[in-house]
HTML snippet that shows the backbone in 3Dmol.js (N, CA, C, O; Angstrom):
<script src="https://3Dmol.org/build/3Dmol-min.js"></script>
<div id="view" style="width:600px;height:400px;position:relative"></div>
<script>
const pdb = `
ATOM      1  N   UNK A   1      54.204   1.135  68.231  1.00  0.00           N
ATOM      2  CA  UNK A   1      54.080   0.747  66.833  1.00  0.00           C
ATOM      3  C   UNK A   1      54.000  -0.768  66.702  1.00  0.00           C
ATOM      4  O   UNK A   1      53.264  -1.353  65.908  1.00  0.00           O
ATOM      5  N   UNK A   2      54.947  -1.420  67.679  1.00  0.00           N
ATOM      6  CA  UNK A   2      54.763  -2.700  67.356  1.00  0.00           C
ATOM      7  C   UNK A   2      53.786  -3.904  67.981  1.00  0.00           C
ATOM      8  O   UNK A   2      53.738  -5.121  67.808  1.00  0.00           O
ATOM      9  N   UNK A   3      52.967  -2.870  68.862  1.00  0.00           N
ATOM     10  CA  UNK A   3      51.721  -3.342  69.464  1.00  0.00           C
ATOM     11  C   UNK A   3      50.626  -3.219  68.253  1.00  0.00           C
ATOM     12  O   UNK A   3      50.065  -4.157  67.687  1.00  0.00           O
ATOM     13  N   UNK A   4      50.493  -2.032  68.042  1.00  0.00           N
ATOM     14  CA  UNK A   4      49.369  -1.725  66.889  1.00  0.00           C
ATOM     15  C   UNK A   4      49.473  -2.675  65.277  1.00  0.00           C
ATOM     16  O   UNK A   4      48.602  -2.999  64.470  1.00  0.00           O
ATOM     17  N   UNK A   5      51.131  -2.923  65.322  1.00  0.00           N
ATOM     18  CA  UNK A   5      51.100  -3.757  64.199  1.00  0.00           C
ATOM     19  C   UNK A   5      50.336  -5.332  64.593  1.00  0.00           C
ATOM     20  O   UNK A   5      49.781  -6.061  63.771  1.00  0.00           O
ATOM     21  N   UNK A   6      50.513  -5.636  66.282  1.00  0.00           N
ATOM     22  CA  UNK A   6      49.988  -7.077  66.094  1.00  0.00           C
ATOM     23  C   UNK A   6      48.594  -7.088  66.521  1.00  0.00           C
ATOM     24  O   UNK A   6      47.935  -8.045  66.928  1.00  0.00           O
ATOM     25  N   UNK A   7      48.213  -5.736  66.346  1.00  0.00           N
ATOM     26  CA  UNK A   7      46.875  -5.703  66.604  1.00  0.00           C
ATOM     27  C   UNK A   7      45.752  -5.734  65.227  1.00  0.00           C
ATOM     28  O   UNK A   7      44.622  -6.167  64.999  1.00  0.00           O
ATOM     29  N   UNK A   8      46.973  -4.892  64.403  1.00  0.00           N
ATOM     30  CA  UNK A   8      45.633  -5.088  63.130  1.00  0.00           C
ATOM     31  C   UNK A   8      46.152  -6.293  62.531  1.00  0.00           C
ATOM     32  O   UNK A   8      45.254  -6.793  61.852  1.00  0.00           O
ATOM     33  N   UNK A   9      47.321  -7.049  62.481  1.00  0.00           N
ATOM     34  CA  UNK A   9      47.464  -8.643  61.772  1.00  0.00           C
ATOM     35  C   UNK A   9      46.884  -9.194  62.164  1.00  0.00           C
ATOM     36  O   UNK A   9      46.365 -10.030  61.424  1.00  0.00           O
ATOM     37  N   UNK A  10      46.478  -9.189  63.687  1.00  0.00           N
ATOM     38  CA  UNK A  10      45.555 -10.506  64.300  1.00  0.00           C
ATOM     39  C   UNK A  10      43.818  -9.725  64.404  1.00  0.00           C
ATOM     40  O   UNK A  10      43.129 -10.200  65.307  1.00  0.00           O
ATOM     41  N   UNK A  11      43.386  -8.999  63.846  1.00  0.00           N
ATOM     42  CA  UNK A  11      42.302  -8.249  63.821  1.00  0.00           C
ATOM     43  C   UNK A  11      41.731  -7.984  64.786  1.00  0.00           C
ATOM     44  O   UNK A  11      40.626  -7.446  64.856  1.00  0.00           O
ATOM     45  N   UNK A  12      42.419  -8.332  65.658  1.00  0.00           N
ATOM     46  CA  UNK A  12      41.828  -7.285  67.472  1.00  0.00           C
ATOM     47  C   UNK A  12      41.734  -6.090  66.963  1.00  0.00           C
ATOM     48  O   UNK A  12      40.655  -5.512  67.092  1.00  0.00           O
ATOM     49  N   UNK A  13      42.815  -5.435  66.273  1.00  0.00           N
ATOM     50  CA  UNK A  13      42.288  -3.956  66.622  1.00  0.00           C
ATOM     51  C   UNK A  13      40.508  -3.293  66.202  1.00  0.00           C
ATOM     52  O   UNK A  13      39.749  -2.479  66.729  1.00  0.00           O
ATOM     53  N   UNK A  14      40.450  -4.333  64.780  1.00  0.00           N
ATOM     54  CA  UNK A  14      38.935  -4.020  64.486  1.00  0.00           C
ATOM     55  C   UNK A  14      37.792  -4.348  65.143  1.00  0.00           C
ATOM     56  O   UNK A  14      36.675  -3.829  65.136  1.00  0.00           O
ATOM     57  N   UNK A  15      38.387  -5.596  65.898  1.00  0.00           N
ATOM     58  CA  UNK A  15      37.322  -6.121  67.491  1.00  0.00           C
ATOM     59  C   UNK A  15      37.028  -5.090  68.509  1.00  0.00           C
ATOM     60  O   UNK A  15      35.954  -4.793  69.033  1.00  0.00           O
ATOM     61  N   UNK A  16      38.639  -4.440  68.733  1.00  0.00           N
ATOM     62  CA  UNK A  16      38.172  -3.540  69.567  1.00  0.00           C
ATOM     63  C   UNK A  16      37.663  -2.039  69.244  1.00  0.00           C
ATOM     64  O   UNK A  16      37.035  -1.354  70.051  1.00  0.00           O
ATOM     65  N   UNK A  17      38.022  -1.640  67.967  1.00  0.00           N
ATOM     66  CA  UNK A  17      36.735  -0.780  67.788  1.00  0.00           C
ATOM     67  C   UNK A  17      35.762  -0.937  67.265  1.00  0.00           C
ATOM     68  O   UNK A  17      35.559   0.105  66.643  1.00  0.00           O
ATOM     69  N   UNK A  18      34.930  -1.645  67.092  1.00  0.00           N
ATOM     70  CA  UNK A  18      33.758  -2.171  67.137  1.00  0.00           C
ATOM     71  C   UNK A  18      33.213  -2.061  68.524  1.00  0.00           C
ATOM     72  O   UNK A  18      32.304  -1.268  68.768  1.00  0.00           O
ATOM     73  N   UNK A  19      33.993  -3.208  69.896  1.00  0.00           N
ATOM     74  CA  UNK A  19      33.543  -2.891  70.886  1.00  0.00           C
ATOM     75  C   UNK A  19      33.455  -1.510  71.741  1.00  0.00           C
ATOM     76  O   UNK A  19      32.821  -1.110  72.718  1.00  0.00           O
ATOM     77  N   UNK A  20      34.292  -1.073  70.976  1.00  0.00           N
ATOM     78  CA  UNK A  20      34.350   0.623  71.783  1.00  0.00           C
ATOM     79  C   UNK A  20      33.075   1.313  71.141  1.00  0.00           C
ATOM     80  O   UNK A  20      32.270   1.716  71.980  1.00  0.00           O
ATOM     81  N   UNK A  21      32.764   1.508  69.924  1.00  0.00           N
ATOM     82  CA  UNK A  21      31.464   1.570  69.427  1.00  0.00           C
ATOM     83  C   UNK A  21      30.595   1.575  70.026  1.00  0.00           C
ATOM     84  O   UNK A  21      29.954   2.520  70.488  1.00  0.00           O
ATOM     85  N   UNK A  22      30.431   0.312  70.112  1.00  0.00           N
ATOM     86  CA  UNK A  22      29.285  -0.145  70.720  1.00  0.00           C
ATOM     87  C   UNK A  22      28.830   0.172  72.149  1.00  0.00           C
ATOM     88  O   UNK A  22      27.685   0.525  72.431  1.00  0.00           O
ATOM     89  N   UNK A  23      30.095  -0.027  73.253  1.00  0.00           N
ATOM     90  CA  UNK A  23      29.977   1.056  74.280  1.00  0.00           C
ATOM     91  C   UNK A  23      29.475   1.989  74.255  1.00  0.00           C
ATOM     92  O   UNK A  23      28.332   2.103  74.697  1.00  0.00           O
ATOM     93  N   UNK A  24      30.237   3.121  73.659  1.00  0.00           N
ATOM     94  CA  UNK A  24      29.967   4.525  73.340  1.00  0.00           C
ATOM     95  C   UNK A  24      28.718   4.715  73.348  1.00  0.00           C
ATOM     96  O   UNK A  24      28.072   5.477  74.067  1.00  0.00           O
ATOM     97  N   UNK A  25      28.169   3.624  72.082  1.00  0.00           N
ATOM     98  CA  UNK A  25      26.181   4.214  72.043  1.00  0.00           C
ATOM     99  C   UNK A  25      25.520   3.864  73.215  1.00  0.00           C
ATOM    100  O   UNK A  25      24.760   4.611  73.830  1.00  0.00           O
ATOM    101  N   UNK A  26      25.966   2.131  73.682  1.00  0.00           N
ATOM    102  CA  UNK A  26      25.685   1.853  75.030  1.00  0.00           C
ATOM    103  C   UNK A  26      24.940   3.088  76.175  1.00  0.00           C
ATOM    104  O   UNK A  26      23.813   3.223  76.652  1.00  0.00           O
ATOM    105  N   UNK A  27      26.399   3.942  76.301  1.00  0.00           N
ATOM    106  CA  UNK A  27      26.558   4.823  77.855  1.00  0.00           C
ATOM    107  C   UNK A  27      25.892   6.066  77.165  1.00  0.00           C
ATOM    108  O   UNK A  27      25.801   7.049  77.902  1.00  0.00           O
ATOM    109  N   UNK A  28      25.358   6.221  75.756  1.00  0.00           N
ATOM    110  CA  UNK A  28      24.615   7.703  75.621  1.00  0.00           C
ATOM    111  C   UNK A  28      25.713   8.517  75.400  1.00  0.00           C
ATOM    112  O   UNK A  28      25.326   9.685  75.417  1.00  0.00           O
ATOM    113  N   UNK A  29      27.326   8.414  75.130  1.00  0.00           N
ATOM    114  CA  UNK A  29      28.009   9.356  74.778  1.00  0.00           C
ATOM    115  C   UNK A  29      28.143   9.613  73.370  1.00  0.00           C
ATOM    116  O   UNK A  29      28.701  10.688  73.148  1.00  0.00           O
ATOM    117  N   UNK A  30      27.705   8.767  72.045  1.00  0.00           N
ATOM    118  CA  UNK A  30      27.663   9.142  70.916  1.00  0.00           C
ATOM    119  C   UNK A  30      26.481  10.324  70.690  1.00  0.00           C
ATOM    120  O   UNK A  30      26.765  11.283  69.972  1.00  0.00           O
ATOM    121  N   UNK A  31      24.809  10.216  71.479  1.00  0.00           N
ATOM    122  CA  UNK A  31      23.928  10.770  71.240  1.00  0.00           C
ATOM    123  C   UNK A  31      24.584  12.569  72.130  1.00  0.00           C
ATOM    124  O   UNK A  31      24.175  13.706  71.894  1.00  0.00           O
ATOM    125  N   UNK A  32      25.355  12.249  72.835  1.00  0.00           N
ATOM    126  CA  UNK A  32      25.708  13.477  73.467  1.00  0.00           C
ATOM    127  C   UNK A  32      26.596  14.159  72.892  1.00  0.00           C
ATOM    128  O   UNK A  32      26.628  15.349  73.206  1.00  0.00           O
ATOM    129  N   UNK A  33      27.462  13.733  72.020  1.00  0.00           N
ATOM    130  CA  UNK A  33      28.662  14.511  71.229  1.00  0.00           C
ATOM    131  C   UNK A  33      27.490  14.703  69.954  1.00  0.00           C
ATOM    132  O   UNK A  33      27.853  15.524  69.112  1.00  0.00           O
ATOM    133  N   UNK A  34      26.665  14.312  69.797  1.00  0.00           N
ATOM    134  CA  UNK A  34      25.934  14.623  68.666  1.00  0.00           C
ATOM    135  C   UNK A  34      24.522  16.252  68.757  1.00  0.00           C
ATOM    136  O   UNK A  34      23.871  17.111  68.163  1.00  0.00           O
ATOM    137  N   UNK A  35      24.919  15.561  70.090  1.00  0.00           N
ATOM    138  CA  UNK A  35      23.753  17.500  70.572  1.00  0.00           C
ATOM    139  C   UNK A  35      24.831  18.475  70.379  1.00  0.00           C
ATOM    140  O   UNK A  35      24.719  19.618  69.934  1.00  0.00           O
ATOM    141  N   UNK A  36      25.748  17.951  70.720  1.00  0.00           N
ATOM    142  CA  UNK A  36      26.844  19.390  71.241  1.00  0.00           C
ATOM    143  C   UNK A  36      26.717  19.635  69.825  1.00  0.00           C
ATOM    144  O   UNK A  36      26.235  20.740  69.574  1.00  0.00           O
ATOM    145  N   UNK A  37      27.052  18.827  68.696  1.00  0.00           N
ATOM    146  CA  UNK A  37      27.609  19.306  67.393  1.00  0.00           C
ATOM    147  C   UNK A  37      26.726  20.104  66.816  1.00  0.00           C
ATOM    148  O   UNK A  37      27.043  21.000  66.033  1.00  0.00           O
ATOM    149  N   UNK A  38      25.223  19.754  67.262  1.00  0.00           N
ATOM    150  CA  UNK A  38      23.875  20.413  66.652  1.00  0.00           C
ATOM    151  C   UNK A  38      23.677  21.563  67.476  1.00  0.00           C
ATOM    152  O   UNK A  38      23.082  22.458  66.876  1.00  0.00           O
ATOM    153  N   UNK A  39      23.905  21.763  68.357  1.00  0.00           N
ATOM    154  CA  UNK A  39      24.521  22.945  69.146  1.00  0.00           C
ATOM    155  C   UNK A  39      25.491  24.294  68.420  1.00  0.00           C
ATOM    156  O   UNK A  39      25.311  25.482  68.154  1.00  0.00           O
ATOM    157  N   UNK A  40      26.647  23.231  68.299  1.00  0.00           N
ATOM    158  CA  UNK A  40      27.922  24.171  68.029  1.00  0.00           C
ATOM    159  C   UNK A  40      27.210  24.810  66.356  1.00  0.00           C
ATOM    160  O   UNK A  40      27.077  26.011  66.119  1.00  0.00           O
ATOM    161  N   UNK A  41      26.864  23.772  65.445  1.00  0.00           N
ATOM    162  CA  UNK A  41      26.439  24.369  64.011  1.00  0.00           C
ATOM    163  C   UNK A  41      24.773  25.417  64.517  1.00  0.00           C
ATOM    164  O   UNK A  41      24.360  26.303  63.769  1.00  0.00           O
ATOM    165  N   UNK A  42      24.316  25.191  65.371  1.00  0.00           N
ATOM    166  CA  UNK A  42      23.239  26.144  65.507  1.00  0.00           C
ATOM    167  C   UNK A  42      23.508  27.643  65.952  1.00  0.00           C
ATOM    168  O   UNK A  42      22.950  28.596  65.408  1.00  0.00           O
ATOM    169  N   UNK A  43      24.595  27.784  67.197  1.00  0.00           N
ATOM    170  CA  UNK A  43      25.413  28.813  67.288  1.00  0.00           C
ATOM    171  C   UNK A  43      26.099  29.315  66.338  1.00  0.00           C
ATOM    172  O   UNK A  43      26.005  30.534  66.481  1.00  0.00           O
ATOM    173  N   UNK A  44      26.645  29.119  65.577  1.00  0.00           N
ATOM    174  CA  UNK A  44      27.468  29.636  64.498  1.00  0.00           C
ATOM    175  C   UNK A  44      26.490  29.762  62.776  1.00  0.00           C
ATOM    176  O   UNK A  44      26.716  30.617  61.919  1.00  0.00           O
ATOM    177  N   UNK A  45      25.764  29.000  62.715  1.00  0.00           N
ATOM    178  CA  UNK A  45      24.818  28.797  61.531  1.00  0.00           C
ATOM    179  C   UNK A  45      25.907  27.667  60.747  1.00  0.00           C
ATOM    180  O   UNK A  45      27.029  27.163  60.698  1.00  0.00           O
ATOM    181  N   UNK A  46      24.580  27.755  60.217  1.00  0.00           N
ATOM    182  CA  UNK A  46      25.164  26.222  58.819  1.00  0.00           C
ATOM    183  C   UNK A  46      26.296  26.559  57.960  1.00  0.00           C
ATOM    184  O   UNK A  46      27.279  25.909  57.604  1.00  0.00           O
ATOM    185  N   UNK A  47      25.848  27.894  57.693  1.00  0.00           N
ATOM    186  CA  UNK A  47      26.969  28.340  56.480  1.00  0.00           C
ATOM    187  C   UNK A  47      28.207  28.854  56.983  1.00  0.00           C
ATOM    188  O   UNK A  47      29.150  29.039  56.214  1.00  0.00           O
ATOM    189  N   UNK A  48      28.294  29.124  58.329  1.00  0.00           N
ATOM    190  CA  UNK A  48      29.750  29.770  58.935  1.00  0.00           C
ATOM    191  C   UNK A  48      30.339  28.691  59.648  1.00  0.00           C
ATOM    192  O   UNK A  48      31.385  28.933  60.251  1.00  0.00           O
ATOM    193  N   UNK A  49      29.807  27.416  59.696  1.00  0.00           N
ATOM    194  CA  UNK A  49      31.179  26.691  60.126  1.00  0.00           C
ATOM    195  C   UNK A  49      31.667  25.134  59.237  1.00  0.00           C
ATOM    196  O   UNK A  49      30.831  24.305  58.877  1.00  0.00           O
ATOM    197  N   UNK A  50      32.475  25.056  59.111  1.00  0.00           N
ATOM    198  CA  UNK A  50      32.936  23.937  57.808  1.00  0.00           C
ATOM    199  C   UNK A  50      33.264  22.596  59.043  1.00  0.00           C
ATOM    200  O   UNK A  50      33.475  22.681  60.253  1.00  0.00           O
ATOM    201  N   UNK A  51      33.198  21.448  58.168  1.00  0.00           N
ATOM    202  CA  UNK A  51      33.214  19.966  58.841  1.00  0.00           C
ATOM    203  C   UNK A  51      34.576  20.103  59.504  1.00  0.00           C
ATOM    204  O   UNK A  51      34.677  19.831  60.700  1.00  0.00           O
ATOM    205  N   UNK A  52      35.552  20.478  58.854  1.00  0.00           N
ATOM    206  CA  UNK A  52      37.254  20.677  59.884  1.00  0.00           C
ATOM    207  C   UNK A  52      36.948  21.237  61.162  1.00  0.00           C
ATOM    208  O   UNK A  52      37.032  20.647  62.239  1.00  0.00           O
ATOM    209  N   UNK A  53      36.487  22.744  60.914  1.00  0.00           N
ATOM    210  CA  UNK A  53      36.086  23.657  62.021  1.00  0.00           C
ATOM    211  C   UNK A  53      35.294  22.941  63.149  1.00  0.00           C
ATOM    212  O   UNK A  53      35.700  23.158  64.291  1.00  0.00           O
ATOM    213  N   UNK A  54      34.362  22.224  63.017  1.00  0.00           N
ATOM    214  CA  UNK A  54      33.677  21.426  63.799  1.00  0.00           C
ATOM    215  C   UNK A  54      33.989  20.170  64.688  1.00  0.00           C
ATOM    216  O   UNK A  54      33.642  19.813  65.813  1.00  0.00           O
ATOM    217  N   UNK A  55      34.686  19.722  63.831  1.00  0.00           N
ATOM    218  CA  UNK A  55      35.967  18.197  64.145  1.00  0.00           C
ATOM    219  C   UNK A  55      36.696  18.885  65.008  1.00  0.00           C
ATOM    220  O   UNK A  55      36.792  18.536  66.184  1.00  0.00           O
ATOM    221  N   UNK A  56      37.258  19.885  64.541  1.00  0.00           N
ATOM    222  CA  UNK A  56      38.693  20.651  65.073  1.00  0.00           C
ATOM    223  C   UNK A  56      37.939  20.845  67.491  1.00  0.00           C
ATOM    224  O   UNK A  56      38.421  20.692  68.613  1.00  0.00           O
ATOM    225  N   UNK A  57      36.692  21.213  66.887  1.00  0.00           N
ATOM    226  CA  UNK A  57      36.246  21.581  68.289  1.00  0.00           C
ATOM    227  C   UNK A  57      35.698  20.676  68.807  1.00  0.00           C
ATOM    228  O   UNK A  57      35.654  20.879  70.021  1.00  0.00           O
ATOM    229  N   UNK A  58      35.033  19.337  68.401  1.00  0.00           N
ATOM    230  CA  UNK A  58      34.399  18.830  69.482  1.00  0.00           C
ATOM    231  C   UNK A  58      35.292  17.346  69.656  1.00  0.00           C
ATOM    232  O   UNK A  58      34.948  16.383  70.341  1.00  0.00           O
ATOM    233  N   UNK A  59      36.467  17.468  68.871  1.00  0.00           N
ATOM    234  CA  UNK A  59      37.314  16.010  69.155  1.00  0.00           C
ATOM    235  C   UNK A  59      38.273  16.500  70.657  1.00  0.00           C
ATOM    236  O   UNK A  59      38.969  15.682  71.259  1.00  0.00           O
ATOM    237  N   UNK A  60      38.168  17.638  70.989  1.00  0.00           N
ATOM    238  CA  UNK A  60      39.092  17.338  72.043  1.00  0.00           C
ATOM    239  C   UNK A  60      37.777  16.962  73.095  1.00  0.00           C
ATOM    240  O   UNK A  60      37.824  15.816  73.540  1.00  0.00           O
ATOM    241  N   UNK A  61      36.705  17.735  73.503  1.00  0.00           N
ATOM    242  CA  UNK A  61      35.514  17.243  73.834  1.00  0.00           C
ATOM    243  C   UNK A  61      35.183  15.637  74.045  1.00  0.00           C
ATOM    244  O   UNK A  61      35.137  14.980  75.085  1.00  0.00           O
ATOM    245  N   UNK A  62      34.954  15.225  72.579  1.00  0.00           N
ATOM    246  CA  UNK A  62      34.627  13.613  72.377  1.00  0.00           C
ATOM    247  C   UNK A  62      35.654  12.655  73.367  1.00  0.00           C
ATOM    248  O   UNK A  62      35.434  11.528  73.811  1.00  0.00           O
ATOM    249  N   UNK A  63      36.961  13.608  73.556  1.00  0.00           N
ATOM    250  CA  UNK A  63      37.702  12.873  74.356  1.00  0.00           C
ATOM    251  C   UNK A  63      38.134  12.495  75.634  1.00  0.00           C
ATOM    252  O   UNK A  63      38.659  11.437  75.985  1.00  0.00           O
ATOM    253  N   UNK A  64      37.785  13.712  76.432  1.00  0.00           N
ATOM    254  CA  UNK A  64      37.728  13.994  77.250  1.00  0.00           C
ATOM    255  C   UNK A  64      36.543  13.438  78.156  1.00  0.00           C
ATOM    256  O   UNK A  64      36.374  13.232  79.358  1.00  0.00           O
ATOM    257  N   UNK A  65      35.751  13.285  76.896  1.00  0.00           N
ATOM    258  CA  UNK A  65      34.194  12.870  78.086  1.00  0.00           C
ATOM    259  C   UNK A  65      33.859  10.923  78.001  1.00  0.00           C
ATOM    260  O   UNK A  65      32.932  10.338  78.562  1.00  0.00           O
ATOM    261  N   UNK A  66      34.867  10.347  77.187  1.00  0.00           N
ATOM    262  CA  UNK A  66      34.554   8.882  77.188  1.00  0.00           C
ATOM    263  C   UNK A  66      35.090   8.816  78.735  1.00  0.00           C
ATOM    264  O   UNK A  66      36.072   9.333  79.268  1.00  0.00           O
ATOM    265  N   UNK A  67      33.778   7.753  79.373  1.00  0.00           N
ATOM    266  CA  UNK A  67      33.716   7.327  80.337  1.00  0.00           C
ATOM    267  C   UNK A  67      34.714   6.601  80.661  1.00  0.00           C
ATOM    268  O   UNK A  67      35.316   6.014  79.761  1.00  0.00           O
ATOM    269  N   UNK A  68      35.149   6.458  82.087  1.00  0.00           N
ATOM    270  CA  UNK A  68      36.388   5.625  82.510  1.00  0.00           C
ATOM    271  C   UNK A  68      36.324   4.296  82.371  1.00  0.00           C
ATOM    272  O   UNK A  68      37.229   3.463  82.325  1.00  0.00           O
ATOM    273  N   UNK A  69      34.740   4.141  82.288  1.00  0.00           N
ATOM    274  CA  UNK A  69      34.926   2.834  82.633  1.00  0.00           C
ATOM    275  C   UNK A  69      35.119   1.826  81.341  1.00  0.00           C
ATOM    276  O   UNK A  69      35.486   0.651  81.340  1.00  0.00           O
ATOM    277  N   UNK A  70      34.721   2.738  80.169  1.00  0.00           N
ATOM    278  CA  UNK A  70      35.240   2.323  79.389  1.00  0.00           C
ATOM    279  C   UNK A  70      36.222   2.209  78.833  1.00  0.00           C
ATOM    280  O   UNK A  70      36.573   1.485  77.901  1.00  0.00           O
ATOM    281  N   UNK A  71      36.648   2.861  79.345  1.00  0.00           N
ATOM    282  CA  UNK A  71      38.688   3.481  78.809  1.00  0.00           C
ATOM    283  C   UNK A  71      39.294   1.945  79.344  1.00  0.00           C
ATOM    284  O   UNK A  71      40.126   1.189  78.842  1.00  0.00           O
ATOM    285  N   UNK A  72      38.463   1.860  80.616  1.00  0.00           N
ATOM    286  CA  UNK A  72      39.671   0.528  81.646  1.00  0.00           C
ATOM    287  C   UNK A  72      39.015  -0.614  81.079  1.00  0.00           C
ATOM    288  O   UNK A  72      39.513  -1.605  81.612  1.00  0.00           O
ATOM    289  N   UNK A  73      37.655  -1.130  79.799  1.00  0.00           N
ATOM    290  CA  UNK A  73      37.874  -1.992  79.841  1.00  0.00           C
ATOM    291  C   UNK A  73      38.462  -2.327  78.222  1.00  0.00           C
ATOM    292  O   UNK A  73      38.464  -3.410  77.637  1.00  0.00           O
ATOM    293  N   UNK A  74      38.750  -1.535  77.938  1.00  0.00           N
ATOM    294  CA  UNK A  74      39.404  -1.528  76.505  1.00  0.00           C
ATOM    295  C   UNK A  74      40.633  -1.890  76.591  1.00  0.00           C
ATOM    296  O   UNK A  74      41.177  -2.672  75.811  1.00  0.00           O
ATOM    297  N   UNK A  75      41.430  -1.064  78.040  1.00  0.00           N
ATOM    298  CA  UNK A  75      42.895  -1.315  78.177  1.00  0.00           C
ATOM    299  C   UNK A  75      42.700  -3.184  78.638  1.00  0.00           C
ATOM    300  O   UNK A  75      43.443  -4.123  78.355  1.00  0.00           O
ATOM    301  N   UNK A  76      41.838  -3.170  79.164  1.00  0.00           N
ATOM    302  CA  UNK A  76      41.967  -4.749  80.131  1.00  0.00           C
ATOM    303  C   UNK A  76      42.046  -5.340  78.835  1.00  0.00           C
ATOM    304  O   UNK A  76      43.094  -5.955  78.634  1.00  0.00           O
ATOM    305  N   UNK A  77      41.071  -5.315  77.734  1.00  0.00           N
ATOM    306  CA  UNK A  77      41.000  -6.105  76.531  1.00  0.00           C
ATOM    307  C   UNK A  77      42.302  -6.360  76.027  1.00  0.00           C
ATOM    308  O   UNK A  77      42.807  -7.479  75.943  1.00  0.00           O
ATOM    309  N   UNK A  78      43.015  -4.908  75.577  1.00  0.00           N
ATOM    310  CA  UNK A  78      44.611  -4.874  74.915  1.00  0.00           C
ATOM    311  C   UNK A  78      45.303  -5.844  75.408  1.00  0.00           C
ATOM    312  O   UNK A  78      45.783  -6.825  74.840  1.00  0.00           O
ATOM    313  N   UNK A  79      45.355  -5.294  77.291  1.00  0.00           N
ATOM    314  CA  UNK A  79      46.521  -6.428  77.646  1.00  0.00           C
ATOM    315  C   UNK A  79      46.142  -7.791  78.006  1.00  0.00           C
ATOM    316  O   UNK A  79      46.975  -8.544  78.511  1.00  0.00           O
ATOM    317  N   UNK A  80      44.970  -8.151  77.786  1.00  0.00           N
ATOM    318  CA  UNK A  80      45.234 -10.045  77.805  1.00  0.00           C
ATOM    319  C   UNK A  80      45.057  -9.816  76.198  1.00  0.00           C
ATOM    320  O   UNK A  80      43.910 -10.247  76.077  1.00  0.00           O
ATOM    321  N   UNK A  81      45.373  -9.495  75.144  1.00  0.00           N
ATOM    322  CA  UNK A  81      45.510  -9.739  74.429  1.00  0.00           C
ATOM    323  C   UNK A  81      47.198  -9.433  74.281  1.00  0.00           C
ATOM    324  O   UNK A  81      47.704 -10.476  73.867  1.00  0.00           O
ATOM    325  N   UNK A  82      47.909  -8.716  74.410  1.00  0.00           N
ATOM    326  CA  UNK A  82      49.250  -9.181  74.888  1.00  0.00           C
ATOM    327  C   UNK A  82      49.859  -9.934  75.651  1.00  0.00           C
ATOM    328  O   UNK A  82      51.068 -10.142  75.559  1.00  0.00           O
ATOM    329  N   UNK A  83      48.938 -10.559  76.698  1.00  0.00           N
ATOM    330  CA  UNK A  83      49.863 -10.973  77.292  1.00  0.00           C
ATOM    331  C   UNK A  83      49.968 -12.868  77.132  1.00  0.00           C
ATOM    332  O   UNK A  83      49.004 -13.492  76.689  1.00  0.00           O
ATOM    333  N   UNK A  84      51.035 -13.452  77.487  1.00  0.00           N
ATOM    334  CA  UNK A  84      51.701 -14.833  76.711  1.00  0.00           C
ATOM    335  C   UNK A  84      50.332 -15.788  77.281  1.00  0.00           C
ATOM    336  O   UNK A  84      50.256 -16.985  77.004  1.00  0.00           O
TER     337      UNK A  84
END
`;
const viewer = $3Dmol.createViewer("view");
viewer.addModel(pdb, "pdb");
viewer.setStyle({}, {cartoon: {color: "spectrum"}});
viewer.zoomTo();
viewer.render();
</script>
């Protein structure tokens, strides 16, 4: 909690999602969680699945599949931004 608080006072935290963003489209994983979703609503049809239902299934997905290498340079970002 008291990391995240000095993250959005000093506006890193919005730096760093922005840069995570931008990654994401970077490595082709936004365009890929975006087939699955056109996928998942094509299997089920338009009218049988609601925006929760959809969230509910492809956020554990979305998470699972961000690349490592982005994971490690987000953490690298955090901690020289913690550190003295």
């Amino acid at each position: 909690e008291l990391i995240n608080a000095k993250l959005v006072q000093s506006g890193e935290r919005e730096r760093l999602k922005q840069l995570l963003r931008e990654r994401l489209i970077e490595c082709g994983w936004r365009d890929e969680l975006k087939e699955q979703c056109k996928r998942i609503v094509k299997e089920r049809g338009f009218e049988n699945i609601t925006t929760d239902e959809l969230a509910r299934e492809i956020t554990p997905v979305g998470r699972a599949t961000v690349p490592d290498a982005v994971k490690a340079e987000l953490l690298q970002n955090i901690r020289k931004f913690l550190s003295p």
